[in-house]
C-alpha positions as CSV (number, residue, x, y, z in Angstrom):
1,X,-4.0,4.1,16.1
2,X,-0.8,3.3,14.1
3,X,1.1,0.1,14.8
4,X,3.9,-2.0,12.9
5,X,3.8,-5.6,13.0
6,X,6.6,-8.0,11.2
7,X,4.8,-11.0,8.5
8,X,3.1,-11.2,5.8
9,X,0.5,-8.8,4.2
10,X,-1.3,-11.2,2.6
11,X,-2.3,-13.0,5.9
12,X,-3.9,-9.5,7.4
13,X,-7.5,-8.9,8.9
14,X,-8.1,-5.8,8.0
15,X,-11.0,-4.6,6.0
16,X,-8.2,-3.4,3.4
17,X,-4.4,-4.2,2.3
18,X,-2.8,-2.1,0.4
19,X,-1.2,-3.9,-2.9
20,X,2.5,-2.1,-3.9
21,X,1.2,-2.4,-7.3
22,X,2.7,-1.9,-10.8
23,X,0.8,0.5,-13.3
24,X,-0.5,-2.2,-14.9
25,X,-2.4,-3.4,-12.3
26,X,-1.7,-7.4,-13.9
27,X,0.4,-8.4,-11.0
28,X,4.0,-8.7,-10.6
29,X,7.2,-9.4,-8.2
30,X,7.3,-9.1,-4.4
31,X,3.9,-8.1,-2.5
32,X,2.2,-7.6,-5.8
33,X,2.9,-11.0,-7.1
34,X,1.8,-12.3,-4.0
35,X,-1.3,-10.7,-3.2
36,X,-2.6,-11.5,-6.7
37,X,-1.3,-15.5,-6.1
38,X,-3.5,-15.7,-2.7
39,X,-6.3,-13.7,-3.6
40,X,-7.1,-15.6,-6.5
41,X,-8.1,-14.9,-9.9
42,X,-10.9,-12.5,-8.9
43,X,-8.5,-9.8,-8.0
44,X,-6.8,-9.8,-11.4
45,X,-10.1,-10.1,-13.0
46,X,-11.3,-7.0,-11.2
47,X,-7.8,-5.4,-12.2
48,X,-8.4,-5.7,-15.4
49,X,-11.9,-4.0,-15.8
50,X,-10.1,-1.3,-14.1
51,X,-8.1,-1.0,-16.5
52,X,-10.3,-1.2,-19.3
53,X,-12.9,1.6,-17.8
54,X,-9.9,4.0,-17.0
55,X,-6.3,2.6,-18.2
56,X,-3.4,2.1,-16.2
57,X,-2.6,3.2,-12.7
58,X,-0.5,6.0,-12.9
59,X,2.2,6.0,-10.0
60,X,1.3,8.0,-6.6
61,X,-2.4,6.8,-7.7
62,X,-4.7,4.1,-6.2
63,X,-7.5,2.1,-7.4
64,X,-9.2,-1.0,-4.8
65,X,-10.7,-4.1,-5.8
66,X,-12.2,-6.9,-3.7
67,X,-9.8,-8.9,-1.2
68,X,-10.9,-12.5,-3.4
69,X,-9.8,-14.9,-1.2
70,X,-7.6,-13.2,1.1
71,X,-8.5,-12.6,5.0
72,X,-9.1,-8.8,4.2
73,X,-12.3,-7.5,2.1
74,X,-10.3,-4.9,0.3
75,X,-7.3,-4.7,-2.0
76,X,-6.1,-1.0,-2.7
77,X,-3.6,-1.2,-5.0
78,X,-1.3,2.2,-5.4
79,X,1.6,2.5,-7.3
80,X,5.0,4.0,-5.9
81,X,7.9,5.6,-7.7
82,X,10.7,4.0,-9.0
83,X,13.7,5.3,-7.0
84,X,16.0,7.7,-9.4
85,X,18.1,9.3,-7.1
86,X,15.6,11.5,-5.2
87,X,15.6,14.2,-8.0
88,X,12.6,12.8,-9.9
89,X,9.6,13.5,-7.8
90,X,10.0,10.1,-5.9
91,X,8.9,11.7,-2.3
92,X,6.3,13.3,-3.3
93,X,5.3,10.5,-5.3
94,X,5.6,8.1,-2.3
95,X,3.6,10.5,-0.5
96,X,0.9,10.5,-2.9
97,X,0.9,7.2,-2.8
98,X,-0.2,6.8,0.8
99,X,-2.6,9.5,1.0
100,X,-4.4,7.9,-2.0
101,X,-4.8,4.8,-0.2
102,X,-6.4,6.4,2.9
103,X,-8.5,8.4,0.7
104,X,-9.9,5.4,-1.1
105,X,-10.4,4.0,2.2
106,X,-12.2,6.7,4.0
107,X,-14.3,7.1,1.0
108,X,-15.5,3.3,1.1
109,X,-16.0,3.6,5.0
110,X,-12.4,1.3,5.5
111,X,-11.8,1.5,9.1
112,X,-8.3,-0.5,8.9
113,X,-6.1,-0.7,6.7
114,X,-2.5,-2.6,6.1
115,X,0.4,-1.2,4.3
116,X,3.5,-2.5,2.8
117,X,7.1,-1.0,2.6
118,X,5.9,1.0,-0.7
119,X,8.5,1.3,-3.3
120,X,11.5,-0.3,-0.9
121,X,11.9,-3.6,-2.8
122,X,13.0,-3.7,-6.6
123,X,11.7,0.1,-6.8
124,X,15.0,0.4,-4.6
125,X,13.4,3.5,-2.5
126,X,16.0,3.9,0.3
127,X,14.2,2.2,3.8
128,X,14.2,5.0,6.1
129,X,13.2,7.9,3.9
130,X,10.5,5.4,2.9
131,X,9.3,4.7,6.3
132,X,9.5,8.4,7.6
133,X,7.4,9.7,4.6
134,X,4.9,6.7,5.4
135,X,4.4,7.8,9.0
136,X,4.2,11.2,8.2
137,X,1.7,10.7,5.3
138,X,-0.4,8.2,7.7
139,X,-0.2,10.6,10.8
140,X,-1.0,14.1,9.1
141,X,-4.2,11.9,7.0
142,X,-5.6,10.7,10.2
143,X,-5.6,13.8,12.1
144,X,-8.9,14.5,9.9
145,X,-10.1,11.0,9.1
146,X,-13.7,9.8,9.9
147,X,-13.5,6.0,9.2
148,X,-10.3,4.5,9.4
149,X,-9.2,3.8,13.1
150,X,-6.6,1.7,12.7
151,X,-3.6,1.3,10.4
152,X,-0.7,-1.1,10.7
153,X,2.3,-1.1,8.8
154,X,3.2,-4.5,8.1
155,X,7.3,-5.2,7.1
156,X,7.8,-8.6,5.7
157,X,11.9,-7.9,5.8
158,X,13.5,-7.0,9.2
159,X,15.7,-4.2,8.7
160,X,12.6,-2.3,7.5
161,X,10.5,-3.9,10.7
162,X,13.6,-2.1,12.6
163,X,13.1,1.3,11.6
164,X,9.8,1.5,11.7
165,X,9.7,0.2,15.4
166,X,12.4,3.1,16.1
167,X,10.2,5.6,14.6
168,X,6.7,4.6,15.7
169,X,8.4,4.8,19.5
């Protein structure tokens, strides 16, 4: 099942949100910067022993820490491209990005998950390309997933909730 809701990600009951991280993994802007704030110091402290056993996390990647004190038990934080004018790799990467998630979750026995709008904020990806290789990503993984029953696409803007409503009909 694949549904979008309009709020905030941060507020989810899922067993796992995914984080639009930065490949640092310390936090940021946007849904990064506010997923670390909520969840509490424990995220960034799991973050950075991440990083310390395996380095930074490369973009198109995705690592997952505890939720801290967030609703959801799971953070998965992945790491979309920077938009460069859509001769760098971006879909791909964005692409990447998603399936890495639902990897991480099927391999941890996740069986719902949250996204984001990966890489449509200050990573300036253009919205509906975005959402369409989201759907696309999240339909052709589920087809052979064994855990996950449930993802939700969760827009905090409403342009972005728009689209996604359109192409989820």
């Amino acid at each position: 099942m694949i549904a979008v809701v309009k709020g905030d990600i941060t507020t989810m009951t899922t067993d796992a949100i995914v984080n639009a991280a930065n490949t640092s993994l310390m936090g940021g802007g946007g849904v990064d910067g506010a997923i670390h704030r909520k969840g509490g110091p424990q995220i960034l402290g799991e973050c950075m022993n991440i990083r310390q056993n395996q380095g930074e996390c490369r973009v198109g990647e995705a690592v997952i820490t505890t939720g801290g004190m967030l609703p959801a038990k799971f953070v998965i934080h992945t790491v979309g491209p920077v938009w460069k004018g859509g001769n760098s790799s971006e879909k791909e990467l964005l692409a990447s990005a998603y399936r890495n998630s639902l990897a991480l979750a099927e391999e941890k026995n996740i069986g719902s998950v949250a996204f984001p709008n990966i890489s449509t904020g200050v990573y300036g990806f253009p919205k509906k390309p975005a959402a369409e290789i989201a759907i696309a990503s999240v339909e052709n993984f589920m087809r052979s997933a064994r855990n996950i029953k449930q993802v939700i696409f969760v827009c905090f803007d409403e342009e972005n909730f728009k689209i996604y409503q359109e192409l989820l009909k």
